[in-house]
N, C-alpha and C positions, 0 to 999 in steps of 0.2 A: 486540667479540664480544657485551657484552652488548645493544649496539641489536638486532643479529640475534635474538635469544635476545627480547627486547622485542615485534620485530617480526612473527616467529612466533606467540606467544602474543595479536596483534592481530589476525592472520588467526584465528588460534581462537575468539576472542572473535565476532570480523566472524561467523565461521560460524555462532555457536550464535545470534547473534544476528537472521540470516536465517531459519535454522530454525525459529526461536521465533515469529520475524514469520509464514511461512509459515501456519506450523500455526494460530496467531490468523486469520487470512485463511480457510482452509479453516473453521473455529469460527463464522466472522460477525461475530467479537469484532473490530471496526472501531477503537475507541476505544480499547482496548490495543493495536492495532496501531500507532499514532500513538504512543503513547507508547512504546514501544520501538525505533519509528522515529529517536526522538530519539537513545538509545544507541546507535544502527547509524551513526550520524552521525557522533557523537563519535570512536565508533571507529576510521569510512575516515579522520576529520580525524588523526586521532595516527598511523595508517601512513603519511600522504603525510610526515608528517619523520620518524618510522621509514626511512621508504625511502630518504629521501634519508641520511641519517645514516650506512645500514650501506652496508658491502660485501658482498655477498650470495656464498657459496661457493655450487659447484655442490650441496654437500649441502645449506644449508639452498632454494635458488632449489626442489629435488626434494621436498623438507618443505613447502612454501609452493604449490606448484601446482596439486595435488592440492585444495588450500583454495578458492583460487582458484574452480578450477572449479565444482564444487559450489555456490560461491556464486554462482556466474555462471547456474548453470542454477536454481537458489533465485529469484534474481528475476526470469526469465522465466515461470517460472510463478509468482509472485509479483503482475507485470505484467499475466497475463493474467485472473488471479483481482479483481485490483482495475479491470479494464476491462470482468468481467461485472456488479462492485459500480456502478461509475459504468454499466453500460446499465438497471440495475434504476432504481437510484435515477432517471432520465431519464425510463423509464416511469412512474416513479411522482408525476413533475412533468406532464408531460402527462397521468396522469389524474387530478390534481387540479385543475389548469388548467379540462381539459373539467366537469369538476362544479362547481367555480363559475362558468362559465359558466352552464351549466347552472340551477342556484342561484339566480342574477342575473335569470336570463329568469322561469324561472317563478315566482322570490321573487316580482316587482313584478304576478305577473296570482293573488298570493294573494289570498282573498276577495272576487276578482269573478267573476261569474256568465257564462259565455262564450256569448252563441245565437247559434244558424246564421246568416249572412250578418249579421253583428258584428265592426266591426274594434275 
């Protein structure tokens, strides 16, 4: 009984610890999100031998579902919040790309004098 009792309180944990990520994601706070990434980790790793451990009654399987879920829809929008972070971040390699290019060309024609029909 008490793996069950263990096991629950990992799924709680798992939750607040989505929701926490979550709301860091929605903030822009990137770099606490990674760190608490780490705790989310830790967490799913102790319920897979929670899991295996208990025998789950139908009451607590009915306690534990409800968690589940919630976490399950936590990281789809979790997933797509961090998929519009990697298209920003993408733009913003591409426009620093094009400006040293950029940079590059016109760096090397700095302080020469360009006339008409002058290559």
């Amino acid at each position: 009984m008490d793996a069950n009792i263990e096991l629950l309180r990992c799924y709680q944990r798992l939750l607040s610890a989505s929701q926490d990520m979550l709301k860091l994601a929605h903030e822009g706070l990137w770099e606490e999100l990674i760190e608490r990434e780490v705790e989310y980790v830790g967490t799913v790793e102790k319920i897979a031998v929670f899991q295996d451990a208990s025998m789950q009654s139908q009451a607590m399987q009915a306690q534990i579902l409800p968690l589940i879920k919630e976490i399950l829809d936590n990281e789809v929008e979790l997933k797509m919040l961090l998929q519009q972070r990697m298209s920003e971040l993408q733009a913003l390699v591409v426009q620093t790309s094009r400006q040293q290019n950029l940079n590059t060309t016109y760096g090397s024609l700095a302080g020469n004098i360009l006339y008409p029909n002058e290559g």
